[in-house]
N, C-alpha and C positions, 0 to 999 in steps of 0.2 A: 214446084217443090223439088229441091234436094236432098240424096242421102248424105250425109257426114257422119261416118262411122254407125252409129246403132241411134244416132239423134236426127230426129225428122227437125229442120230449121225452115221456118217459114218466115222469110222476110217481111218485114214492114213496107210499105208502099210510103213516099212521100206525100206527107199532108196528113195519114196515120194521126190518132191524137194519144198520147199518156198519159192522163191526168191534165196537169198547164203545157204540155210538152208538145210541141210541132215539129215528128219525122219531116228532116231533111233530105236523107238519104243515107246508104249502109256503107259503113266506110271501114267495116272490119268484122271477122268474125271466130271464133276459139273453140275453146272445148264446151265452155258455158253457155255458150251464147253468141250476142251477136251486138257491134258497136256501132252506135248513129250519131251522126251528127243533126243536131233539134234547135230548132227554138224555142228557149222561156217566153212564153207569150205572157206574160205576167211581168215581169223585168224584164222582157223584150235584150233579149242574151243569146249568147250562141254557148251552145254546150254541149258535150257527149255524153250520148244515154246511152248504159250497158244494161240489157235487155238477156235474162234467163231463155235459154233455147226453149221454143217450144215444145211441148211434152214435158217438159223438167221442171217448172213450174212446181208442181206438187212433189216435187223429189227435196225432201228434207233436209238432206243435207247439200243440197247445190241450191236452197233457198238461204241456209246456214251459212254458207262462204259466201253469197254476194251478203247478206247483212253485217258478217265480219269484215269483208274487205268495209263495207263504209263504217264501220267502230273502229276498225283500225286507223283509216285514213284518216277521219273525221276527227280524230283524236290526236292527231300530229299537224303542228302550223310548221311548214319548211317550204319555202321557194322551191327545192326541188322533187318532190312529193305533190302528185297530182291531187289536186283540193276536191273533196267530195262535196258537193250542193245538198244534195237532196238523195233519199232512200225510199221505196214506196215497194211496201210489202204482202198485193193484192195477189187478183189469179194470176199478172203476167208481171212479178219481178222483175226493178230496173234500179240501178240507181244512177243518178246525173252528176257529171264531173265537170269540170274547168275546162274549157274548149280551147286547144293549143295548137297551130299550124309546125308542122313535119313529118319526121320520120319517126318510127322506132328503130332502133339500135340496130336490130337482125335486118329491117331493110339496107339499112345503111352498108350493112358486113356484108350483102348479097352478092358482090360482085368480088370479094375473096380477097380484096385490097386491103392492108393495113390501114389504120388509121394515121395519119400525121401525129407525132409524139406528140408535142404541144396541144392539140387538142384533147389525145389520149387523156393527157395527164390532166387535164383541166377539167374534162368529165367525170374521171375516177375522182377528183377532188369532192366534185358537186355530188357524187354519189356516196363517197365516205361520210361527208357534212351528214348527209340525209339520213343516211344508216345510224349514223350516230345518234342522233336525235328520236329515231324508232326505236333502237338498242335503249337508251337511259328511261324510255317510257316503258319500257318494258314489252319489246314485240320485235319476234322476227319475224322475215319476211317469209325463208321457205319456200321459195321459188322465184330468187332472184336471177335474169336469164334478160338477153339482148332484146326477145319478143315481151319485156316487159320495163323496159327501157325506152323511154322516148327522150330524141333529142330536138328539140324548137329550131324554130329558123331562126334565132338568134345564137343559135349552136349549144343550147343549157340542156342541163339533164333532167327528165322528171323518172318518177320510179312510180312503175302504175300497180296494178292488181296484189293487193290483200289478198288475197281469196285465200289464199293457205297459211294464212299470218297463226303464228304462235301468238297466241294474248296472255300477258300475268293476270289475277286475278283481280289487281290493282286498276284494270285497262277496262275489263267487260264488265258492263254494268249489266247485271243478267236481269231479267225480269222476273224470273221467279218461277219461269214456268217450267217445268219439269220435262217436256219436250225438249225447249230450249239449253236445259243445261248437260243435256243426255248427250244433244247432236254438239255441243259444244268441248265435251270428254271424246266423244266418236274420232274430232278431229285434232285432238293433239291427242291420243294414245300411242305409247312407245311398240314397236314392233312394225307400225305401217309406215313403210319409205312413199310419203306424200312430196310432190315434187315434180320436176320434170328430171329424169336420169341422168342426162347428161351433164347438167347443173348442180347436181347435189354435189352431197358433202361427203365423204367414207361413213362418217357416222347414221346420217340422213339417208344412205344408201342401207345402210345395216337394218334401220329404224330404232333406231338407239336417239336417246337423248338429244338434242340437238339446243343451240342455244346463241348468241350473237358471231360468235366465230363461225357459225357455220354458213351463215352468210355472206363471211368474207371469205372463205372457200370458193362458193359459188361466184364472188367477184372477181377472186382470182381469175377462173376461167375465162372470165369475160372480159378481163385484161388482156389474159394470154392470146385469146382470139383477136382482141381491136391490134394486139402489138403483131399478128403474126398471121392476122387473116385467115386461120382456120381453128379449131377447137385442139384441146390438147388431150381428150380424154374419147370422145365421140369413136364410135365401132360400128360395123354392118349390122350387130342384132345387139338387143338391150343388155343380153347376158355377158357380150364382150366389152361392152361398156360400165357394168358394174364392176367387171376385171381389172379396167382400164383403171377407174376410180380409183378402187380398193389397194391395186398392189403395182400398178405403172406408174411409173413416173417420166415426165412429157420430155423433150428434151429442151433446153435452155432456149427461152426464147429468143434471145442474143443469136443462138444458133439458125437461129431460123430468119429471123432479120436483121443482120447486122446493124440498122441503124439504131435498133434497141438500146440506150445506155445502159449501163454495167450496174448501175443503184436500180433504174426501173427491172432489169431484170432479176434482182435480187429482193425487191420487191415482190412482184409477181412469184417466184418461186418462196417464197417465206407465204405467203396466202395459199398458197398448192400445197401445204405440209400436208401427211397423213393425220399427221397428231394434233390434235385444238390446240395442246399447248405448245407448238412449235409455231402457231402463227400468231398475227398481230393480236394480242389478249383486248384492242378495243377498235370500234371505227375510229374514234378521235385519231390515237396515236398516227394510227394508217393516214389521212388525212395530216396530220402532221409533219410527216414523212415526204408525202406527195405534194404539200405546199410549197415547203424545202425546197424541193426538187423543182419546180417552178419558177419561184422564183430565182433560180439559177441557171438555168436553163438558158445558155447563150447558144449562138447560133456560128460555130466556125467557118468563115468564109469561104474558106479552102476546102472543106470537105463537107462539112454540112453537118459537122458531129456535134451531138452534144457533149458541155460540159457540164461536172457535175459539180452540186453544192461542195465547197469548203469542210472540213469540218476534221475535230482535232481531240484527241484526249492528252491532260496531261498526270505523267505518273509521279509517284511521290517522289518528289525531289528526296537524295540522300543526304542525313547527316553528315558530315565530314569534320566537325567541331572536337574538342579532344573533350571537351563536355558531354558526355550522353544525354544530361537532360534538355541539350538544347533540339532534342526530335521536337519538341513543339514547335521552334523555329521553322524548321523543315517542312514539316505538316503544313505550318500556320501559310507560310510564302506560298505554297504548291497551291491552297484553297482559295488565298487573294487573287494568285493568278487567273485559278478557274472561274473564280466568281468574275473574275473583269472581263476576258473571256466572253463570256457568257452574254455581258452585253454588246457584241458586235454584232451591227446586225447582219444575216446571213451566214453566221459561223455556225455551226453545230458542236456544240463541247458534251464530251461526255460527263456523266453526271460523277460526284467525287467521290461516291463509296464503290461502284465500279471502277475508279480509276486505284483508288486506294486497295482494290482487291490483289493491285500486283506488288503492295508492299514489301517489300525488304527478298521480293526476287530481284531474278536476272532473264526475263521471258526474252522470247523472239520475240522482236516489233510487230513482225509480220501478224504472229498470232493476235496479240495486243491491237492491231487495227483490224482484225476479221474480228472479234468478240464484241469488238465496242462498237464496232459497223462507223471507224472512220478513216480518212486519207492521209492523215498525218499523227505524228505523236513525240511530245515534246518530254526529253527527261531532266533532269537538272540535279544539280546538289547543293548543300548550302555551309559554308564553313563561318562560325563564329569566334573571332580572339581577341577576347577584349573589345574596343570600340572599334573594330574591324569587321567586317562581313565581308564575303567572297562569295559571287553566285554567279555558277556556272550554267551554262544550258543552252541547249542543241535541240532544236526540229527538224525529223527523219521524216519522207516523202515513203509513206509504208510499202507504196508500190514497186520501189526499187531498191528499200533499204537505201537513198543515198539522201546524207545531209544537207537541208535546204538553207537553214542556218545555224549558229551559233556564236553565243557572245559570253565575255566574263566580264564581271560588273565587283572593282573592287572600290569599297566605299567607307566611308564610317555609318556606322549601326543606324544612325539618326536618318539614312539615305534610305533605309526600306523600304517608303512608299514609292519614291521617284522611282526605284530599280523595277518594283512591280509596274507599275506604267511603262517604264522604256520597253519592260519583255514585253506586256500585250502590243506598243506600238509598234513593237517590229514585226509580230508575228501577220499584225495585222496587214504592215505595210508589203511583206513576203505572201500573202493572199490577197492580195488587191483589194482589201475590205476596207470601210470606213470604221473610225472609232468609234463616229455615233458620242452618245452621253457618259462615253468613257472618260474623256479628256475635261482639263478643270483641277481645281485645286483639289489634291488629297484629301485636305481635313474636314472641306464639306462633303466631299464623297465617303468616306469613312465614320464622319461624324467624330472626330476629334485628333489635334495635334499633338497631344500625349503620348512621345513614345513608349512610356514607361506603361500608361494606362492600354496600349494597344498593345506591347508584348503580353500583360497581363489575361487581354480577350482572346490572343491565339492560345493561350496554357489554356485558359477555360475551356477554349472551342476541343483543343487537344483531350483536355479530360473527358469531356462530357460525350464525344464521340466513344470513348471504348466502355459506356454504357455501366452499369455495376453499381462498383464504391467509386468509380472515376465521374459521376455524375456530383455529389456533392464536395469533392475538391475543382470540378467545374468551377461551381455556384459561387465559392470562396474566390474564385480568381476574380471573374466578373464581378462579385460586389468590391473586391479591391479596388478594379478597373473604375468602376462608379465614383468611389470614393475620391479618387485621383481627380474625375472630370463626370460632374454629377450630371453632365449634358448630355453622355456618348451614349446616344439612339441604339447601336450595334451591343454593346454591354446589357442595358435594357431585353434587348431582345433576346440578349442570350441567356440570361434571369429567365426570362417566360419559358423559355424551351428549357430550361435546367428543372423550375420548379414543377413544371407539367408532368415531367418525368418522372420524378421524384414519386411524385404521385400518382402517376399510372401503373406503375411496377408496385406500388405501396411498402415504400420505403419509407416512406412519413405519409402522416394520415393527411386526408385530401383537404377535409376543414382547414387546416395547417398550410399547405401548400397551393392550391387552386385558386384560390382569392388573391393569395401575392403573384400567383402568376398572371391572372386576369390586370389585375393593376399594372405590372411589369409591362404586357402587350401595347397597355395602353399609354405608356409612357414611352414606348418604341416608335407608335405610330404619330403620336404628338410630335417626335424629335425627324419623321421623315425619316428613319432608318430599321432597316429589317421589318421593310411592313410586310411583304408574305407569312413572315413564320410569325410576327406577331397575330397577324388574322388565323392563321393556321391554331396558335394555341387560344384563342378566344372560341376558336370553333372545337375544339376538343372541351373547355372547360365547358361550356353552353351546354355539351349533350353529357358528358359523365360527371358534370357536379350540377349543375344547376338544371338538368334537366328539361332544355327547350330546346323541342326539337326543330323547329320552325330558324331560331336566332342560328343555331349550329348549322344549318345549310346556306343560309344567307352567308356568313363567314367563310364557308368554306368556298363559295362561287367567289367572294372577294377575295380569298386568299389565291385562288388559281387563276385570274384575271391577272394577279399582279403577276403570278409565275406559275404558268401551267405547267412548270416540271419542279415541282417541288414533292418530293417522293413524300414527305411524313404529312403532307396535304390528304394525300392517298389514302396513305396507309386508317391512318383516324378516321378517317369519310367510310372505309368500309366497316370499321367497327360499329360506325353510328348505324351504318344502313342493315346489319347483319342483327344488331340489335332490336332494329325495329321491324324482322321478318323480311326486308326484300334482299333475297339473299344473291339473285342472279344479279344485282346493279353492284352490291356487296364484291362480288366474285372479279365483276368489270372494274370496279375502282383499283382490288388490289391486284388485279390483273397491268393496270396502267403502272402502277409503282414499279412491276420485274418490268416491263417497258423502256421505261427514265431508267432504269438503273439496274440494268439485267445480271450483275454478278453482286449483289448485293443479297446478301445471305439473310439479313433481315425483309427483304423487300419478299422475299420467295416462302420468309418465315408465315410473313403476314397473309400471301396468299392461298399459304396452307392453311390457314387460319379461318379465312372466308371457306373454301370446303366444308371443315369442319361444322364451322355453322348452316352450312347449307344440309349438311347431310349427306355430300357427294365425298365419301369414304374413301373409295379407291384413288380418286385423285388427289385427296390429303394424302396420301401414302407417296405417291408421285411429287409431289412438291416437295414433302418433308426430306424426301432423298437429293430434292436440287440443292436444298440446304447441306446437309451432311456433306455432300460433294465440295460444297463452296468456305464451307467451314463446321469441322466435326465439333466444335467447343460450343457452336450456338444453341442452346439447349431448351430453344422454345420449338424447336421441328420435333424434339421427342415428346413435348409436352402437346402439339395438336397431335400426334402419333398414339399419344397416349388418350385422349380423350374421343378421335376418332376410333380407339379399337371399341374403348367401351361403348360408345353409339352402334359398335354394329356387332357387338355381343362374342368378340375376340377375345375374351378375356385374359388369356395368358399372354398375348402381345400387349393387350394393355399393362398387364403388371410385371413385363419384361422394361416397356417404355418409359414405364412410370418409375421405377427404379433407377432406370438409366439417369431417366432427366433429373431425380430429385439429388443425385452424386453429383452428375453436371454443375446442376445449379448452385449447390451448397445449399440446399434444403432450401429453397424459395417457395414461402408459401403454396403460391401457384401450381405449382409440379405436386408438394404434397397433397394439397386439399383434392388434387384431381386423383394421387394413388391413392387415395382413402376411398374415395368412388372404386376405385378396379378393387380394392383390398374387397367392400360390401358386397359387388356382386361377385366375389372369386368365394362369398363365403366366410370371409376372415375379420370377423366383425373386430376380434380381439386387436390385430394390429389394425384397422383402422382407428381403435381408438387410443392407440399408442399416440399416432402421431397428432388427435385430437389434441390431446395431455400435453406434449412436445409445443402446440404452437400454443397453446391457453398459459404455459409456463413462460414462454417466449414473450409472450405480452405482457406478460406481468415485468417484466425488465425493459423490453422495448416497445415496439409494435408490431405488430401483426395485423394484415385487412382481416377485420370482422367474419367477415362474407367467411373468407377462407375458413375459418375455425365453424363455421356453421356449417359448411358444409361437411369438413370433417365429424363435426359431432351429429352430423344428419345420417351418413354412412357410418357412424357406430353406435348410430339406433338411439342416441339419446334427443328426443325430438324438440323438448321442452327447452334443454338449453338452445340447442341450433335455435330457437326460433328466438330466443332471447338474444344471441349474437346477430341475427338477420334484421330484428328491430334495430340492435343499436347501430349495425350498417346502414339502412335506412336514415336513421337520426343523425348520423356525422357525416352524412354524405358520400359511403362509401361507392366502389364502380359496380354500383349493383346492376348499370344497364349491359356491362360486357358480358354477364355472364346468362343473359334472358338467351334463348336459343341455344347455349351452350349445351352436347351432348352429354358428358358425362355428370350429369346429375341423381344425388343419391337418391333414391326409392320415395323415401319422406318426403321430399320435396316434390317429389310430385302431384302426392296425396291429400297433404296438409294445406287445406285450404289458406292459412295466415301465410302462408310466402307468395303464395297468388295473391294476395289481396295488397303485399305491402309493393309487389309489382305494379299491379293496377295505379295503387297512387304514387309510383314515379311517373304514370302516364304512358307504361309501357303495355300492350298487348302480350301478356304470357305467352313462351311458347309451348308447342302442343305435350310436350312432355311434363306440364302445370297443369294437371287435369282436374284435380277436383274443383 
């Protein structure tokens, strides 16, 4: 017998039996317990049995985390996630795992050597995948660290011990027992820093909140350590280590080994942030990122350095036309670019409303490729006279500000497709990239020879981006564009995403618009063009009109198949998921959209948004201000600003915000029905039902979403009507799923059992503020 700290461990002798399990011998041991290598004598298998320390056994909660660790594992299938067999929860707790020949991680690191980049990067890869896949089921890990890292002799990564896994409620299937759900609060209660110290997270060190980024905190470390052979945080006593966490920061790991690449070290320090929201908001992305990098990753013979992936934004080409309205032109060329772009493969382009963010300046490039996180940046201009075009345009090497090329392309107007191909050709052929499925006839790539009908879907495209009233002079272009060539796939597509809109903002009632956009999607994908956004608005109409929620994630995995950086894929996917209570997957979705598209004022909008339906208050406040920063006109950061005050009982901010945004907006529904809430609980029942009056009059000339005027008339006490406009939302299909979870809701609606019940038959689960 050995002492190990205050835990008496008594080994198992080989030949020991477990239940079917044949001690082979002890091949490891922890704070829990103790790890053997067995055989299944029943399936005759080799496999690892983790065995509770003796005397601990009957310790509740160290019976609790080995059963979590196998609900957690056992509930995730990934190749690199050790597979849990078997659980047996007698006097001597064990459960049996997938038996794998190697190291763990921390052996590996024992001798203080770096890891080889290449493999580095290969492992974080297989540990992003993995995380990724626990992150969407709803679990973190909380003690991700190198002694829980094994790598196989075939050099793959597994990720072992649950034992301090955060579970969503979604995950644990409790039993019922009332011991069990006691020790189950015991270990995710905020205030206790569960973990190992040197691995956490600033947050996780606090005992604050903790949630999938905090995990990639902790992988940072463990980055930083395999790139640089020692710990960036680690101290002589725990208390210096919590310092280190909290308020140090390590120095560049480039510094420390030069052979570090300049992206992997920018990597790794974006994972080390203090802030959640300064690091990768998903594993995906992260993984993403690391793939990139992989596959780029050549080997210079002369020095042995790497190179890094490609990758490029292009900014809005300038009008130069003595036409003003030919900015669609402008616009429209800049976006064909990006989109062709976009299919090279190994190129990285930034996404278009980021690149659009530098419209109508004059930045530093320099700045312009640290924002966008790329090497190069392409600007251009476009001049139109008559059946003349002139298109100019220059790729700057950001790293040194100096010109890698530029060409001028003077043509007749009918040459616009060829021009767009010559620029991706060259750029491509100045990156040593392949065109890949770039090259080929324009008009099956495009989906139509119709110049006249293709200037038509850039004016559309041009409208329907700046969102408002510019969404139904869209709609107009595009059906013109149809008319012309009742074949172009791309028109089509631009139909479904115009009429989605229309209807989401409820500018026209959904019965009206959701059907023709359903049809529109399905006529996009019949023609083989714009099938992401068409599956994208197929999975929007599924869950806010037709209500299935099952068809709307099946769409949405197809639409992200076809393009996993399609930000309004995102953005919709968190509504649906915010909708239906899972607010931390809600929070990761719109966390991936600022990702793809990190100066996009809407992407930051939307992720205030998920906040607010989560109930994490202070950090909608935090968002809503990356909005303002990026654009003070976008007037939906004051409208979750305004909805998260009333959630947390702010009331004068709420009716400072709510104000603001309903000016902003030009009274949009939206903004008022939420200040009629702040008006209710500020007390002012009277002007809440001013602007009750205001939209019940509004509809009577136009439209107005239902919902909205119910809730107005719910916050100035008139309950009977609200409930009569909530019916007729219900009946024409209005977005009554965006607004379940929603915090600012009036008094009555919580009380009044007929709005819980017309929720129940959209098949949604009320949330907790539907109480009677």
């Amino acid at each position: 017998m050995e002492e190990k700290g205050w835990v008496e461990v008594v080994a198992l002798a080989p030949g020991t039996r477990l239940n079917h399990y044949e001690i082979l011998g002890q091949i490891g041991e922890g704070g829990m317990g103790e790890v053997y290598k067995a055989r299944d004598i029943r399936l005759d298998r080799t496999v690892a049995v983790k065995v509770i320390g003796d005397g601990l056994g009957g310790d509740p909660t160290m019976r609790e985390r080995l059963l979590r660790e196998a609900r957690a594992a056992s509930s995730l299938n990934h190749p690199n996630i050790c597979t849990v067999h078997d659980v047996h929860d007698g006097d001597r707790p064990f459960i049996a795992m997938e038996w794998v020949e190697g190291e763990s991680l921390a052996q590996r690191l024992g001798s203080g050597a770096p890891v080889p980049i290449t493999d580095l990067v290969r492992l974080a890869i297989q540990v992003a995948d993995a995380l990724d896949t626990a992150h969407i089921r709803g679990i973190v890990h909380r003690d991700l660290k190198p002694a829980n890292l094994f790598v196989t002799r075939r050099g793959d990564a597994k990720i072992l011990d649950f034992g301090l896994a955060q579970i969503s409620p979604a995950v644990v299937q409790v039993s019922g027992d009332q011991a069990t759900m006691v020790a189950e609060r015991r270990l995710t209660n905020r205030g206790e820093a569960l973990g190992t110290v040197s691995y956490m997270a600033p947050e996780q060190a606090r005992g604050e909140r903790v949630d999938a980024r905090s995990d990639l905190f902790s992988l940072g470390i463990v980055l930083y350590e395999m790139a640089t052979g020692r710990s960036p945080f680690a101290s002589p006593t725990t208390a210096l280590t919590f310092d280190a966490i909290l308020n140090r920061q390590p120095p560049p790991s480039r510094t420390v080994n030069g052979e570090v690449p300049t992206v992997l070290d920018q990597i790794i320090g974006r994972l080390l942030s203090k802030e959640p929201g300064g690091r990768y908001q998903s594993a995906r992305l992260l993984h993403d990122e690391l793939q990139a990098l992989l596959e780029t990753l050549q080997c210079d013979q002369s020095g042995g350095r790497a190179k890094i992936a490609p990758s490029i934004a292009v900014l809005p080409f300038t009008n130069l036309s003595p036409e003003p309205e030919n900015e669609y032109l402008a616009d429209g060329i800049t976006e064909e670019v990006i989109n062709t772009l976009a299919q090279i493969k190994g190129l990285q382009v930034a996404a278009r409303t980021s690149s659009f963010a530098f419209k109508g300046k004059t930045p530093d490039l320099a700045d312009v490729a640290a924002k966008l996180r790329v090497a190069h940046v392409l600007t251009g201009s476009v001049r139109k006279a008559g059946a003349r075009l002139r298109v100019t345009v220059q790729m700057v090497n950001s790293h040194d500000g100096l010109a890698v090329w530029s060409e001028r392309y003077d043509r007749q107007a009918d040459d616009i497709f060829q021009i767009q191909d010559e620029i991706a050709a060259a750029i491509a052929e100045k990156l040593r990239l392949s065109l890949m499925d770039t090259a080929g006839d324009s008009a099956a790539k495009r989906g139509t020879d119709n110049i006249e009908a293709y200037e038509l879907y850039l004016k559309g495209r041009f409208f329907v981006n700046q969102r408002g009233a510019g969404i139904a002079k869209g709609l107009e272009c595009y059906e013109r564009a149809l008319a012309l060539d009742p074949g172009y796939g791309a028109a089509h597509g631009g139909i479904a995403i115009a009429l989605a809109l229309l209807g989401f903002y409820g500018y026209v009632p959904a019965y009206e618009t959701l059907p023709r956009a359903r049809r529109a999607a399905h006529n996009a994908i019949a023609s083989g063009h714009a099938l992401a956004e068409a599956y994208t608005v197929l999975q929007f109409v599924s869950f806010c009109y037709d209500w299935d929620w099952a068809q709307s994630e099946r769409e949405f995995a197809q639409a992200t198949t076809l393009n996993a950086k399609l930000p309004i894929a995102y953005q919709w996917h968190s509504l649906y998921l915010a909708a239906r209570g899972r607010f931390d997957e809600a929070v990761a979705a719109a966390a991936r959209t600022v990702e793809i598209d990190p100066l996009s004022a809407l992407a930051h909008a939307v992720h205030a948004f998920s906040f607010v339906y989560a109930g994490r208050f202070d950090e909608t406040v935090a968002a809503a201000r990356r909005v303002e920063q990026l654009d003070p006109q976008v007037w939906i950061a004051d409208y979750a600003l305004t909805a998260a005050s009333c959630g947390s009982g702010r009331i004068e901010e709420a009716l400072s915000a709510g104000e603001r945004c309903a000016a902003k907006s030009e009274r949009h529904p939206w903004p008022l029905m939420t200040l009629s809430v702040a008006y209710s609980l500020a007390g002012r029942i009277a002007d809440a039902a001013r602007i009750a009056d205001e939209l019940i009059e509004r509809d009577r000339h136009g439209y107005v979403l239902p919902l909205a005027i119910a809730q107005a008339l719910a916050s100035a006490e008139r309950v009977e009507e609200a409930v009569a406009y909530f019916q007729r939302a219900y009946r024409e299909h209005d977005s009554l799923p965006l607004w379940n979870h929603w915090p600012s809701i009036p008094p009555s609606f919580a009380t009044d059992r007929r709005f819980r019940e017309i929720l129940v038959r959209v098949g949604l689960k009320p949330g907790p503020r539907f109480t009677a």
